[in-house]
N, C-alpha and C positions, 0 to 999 in steps of 0.2 A: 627188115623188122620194124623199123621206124613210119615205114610207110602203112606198113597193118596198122602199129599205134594210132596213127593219127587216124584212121579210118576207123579205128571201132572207137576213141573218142568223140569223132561225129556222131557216129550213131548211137552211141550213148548220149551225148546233151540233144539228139530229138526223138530219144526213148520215151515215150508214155509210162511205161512201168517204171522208172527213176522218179519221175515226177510223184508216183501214184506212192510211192513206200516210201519216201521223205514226207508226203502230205500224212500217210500213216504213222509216222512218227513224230508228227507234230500233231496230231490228235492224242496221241499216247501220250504226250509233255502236257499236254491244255487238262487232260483229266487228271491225269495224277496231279500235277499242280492245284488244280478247283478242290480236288478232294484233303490234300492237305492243309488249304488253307482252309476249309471247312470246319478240319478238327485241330490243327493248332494257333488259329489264332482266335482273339474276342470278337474280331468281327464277324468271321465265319462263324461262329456256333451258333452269335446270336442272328444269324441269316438263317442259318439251317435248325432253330427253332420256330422262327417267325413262318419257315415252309413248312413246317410239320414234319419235319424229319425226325428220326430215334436217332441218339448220340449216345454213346457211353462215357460222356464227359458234360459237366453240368457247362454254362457258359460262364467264358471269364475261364476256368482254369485251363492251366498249361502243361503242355505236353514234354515232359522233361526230356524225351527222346531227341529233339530237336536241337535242343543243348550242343550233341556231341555232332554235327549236321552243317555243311559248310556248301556251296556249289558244286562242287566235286561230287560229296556224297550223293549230291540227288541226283546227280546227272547218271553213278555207277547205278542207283537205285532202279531208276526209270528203264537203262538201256541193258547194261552189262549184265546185273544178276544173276536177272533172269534171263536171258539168254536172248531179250528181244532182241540187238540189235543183228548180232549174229544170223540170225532167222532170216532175218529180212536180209542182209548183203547175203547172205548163202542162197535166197529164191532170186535174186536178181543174177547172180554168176550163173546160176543151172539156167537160167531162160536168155543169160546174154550169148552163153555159150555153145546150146542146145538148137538155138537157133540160126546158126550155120547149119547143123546136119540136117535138122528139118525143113530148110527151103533148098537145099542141095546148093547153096552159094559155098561150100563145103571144098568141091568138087574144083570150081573157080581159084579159087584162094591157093589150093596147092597146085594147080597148074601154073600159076604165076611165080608162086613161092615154094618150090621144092624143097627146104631145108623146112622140114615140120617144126625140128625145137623151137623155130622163131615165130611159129604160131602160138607156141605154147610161151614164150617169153614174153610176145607181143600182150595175149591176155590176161596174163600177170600184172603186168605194168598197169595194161588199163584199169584193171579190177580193184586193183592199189591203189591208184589216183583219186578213181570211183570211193573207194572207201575214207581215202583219209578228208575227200571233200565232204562227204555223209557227216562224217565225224564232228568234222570244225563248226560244221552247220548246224547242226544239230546241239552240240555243246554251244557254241551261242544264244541257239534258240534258248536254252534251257536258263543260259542269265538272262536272259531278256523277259522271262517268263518269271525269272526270280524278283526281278529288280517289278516288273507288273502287280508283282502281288505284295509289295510291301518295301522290302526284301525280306524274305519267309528265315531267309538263312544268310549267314555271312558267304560274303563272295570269297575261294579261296585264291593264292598265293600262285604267281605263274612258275615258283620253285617245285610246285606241287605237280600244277596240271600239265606245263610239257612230260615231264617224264612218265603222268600217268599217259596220256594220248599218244606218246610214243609208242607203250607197250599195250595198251589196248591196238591202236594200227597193226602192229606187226602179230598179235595173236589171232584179230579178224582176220587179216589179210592170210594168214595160215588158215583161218577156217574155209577159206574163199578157195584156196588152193586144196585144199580137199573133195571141195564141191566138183571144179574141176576135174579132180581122179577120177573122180565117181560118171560125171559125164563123160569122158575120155573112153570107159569102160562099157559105160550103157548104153551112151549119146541116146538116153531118153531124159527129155523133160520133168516127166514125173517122178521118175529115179532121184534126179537129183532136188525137186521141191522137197521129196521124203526126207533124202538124206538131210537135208538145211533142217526139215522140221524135226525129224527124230533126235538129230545130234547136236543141233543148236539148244534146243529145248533139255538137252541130258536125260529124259527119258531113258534111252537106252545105257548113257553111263550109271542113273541109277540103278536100273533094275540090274546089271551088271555090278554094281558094289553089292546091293542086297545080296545075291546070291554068291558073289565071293568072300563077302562077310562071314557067310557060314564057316569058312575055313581059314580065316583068319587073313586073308589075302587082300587086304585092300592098299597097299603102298602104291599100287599102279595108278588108282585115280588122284594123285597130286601130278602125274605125268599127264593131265589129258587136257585139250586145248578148251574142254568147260569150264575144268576145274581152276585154269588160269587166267583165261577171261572172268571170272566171275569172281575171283578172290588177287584179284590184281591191288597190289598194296595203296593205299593212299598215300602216304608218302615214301619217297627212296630214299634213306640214311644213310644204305651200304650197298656191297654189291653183293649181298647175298639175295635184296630185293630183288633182281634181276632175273632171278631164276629161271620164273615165266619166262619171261620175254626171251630166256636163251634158248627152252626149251620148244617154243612157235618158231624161231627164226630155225632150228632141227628141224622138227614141221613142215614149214613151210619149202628149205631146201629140199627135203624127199619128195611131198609130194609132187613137186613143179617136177623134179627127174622123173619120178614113175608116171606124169603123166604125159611127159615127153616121147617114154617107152612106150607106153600105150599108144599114143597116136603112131610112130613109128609104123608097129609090132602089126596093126593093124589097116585094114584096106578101107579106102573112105566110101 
């Protein structure tokens, strides 16, 4: 099992596509960041009148929203919300993983390693690693990017942000394990870029409240790994904050078994 780890590790740090959605995610921090310093601070508006921009804010005033806004919060802003970040580690697991069966190195792999579940172990791990390094990177970049424009916002309290990036890790890393399933299932590529974009994005968990709204039925989407990536508490006082994260590390143990079964259940 340890021997796959270290082998899809390599081929993860001379992956092009790692490179290529971290650089995409540092374009997504540089804009959002230009545009909030656009409209919450004096220098930015009186830039973005000097270019002829339209503002809905004269220059010189402030943006009281900002007030309540600390590093943490921009970083959930930027990444979590909305479901960017998820997107992006869910199209990298479908195309890290998908690409075993699409060059038939597939076929290799279990012929060396007979015990499947250690396939399915091994790419756990890596895709975990892979995410919690995304994460720290990326959340750096995001003070570096603060501390570059001013600082836009107070830097928060590392009381704060372990235990938020703990439970952001372990809710991606259950998104990651889903992608997974779904590859396990289709071992298409395109299967699983869908499932990252439909279910990352909550697209389909909305349109699924919508229509169970009708009947009064929406208790289910506090159980769903959008609903708890995306509303992951800013700080943890107790352990009821925890919820989430107990509910992804559920998650996460299913779907790594069901797609242990799958690959099992099925012929390579």
């Amino acid at each position: 099992m340890f021997n796959l780890l270290r082998m899809d590790l390599y081929r993860m740090k001379r992956s092009k596509s790692v490179y290529v959605s971290f650089a995409i995610l540092v374009a997504v921090t540089i804009l959002c960041f230009w545009m909030l310093w656009i409209v919450g601070t004096s220098q930015g508006q009186a830039y973005a009148f000097r270019s002829g921009m339209n503002l809905t804010v004269t220059p010189g005033e402030e943006i009281p929203q900002l007030e309540d806004y600390d590093s943490l919060t921009l970083f959930r802003e930027v990444d979590m919300d909305g479901g960017t970040y998820s997107i992006i580690i869910g199209i990298l697991t479908a195309i890290f993983v998908c690409l075993d069966f699409n060059s038939g190195f597939m076929k290799n792999i279990m012929a060396l390693h007979p015990d499947r579940w250690k396939y399915i172990a091994a790419k756990m791990m890596s895709v975990g690693i892979l995410n919690i390094v995304l994460l720290t990177l990326h959340f750096l970049f995001c003070c570096l990017m603060n501390s570059a424009w001013g600082p836009l916002v107070p830097f928060a309290g590392l009381k704060d942000i372990l235990p938020y990036m703990a439970s952001a890790w372990v809710n991606t890393t259950a998104f990651s394990a889903m992608i997974i399933l779904v590859c396990m299932l289709t071992r298409s590529t395109a299967a699983g870029v869908m499932a990252a974009l439909l279910l990352g994005s909550g697209v389909i968990h909305t349109l699924l409240y919508q229509l169970t709204s009708l009947f009064g039925l929406t208790g289910w989407y506090e159980y769903t790994l959008y609903y708890n990536t995306s509303y992951i508490p800013a700080s943890f006082t107790s352990l009821a904050d925890w919820k989430g994260t107990g509910i992804a590390l559920v998650y996460l143990a299913l779907y790594s078994a069901l797609s242990m079964l799958a690959l099992t259940k099925r012929d390579i």
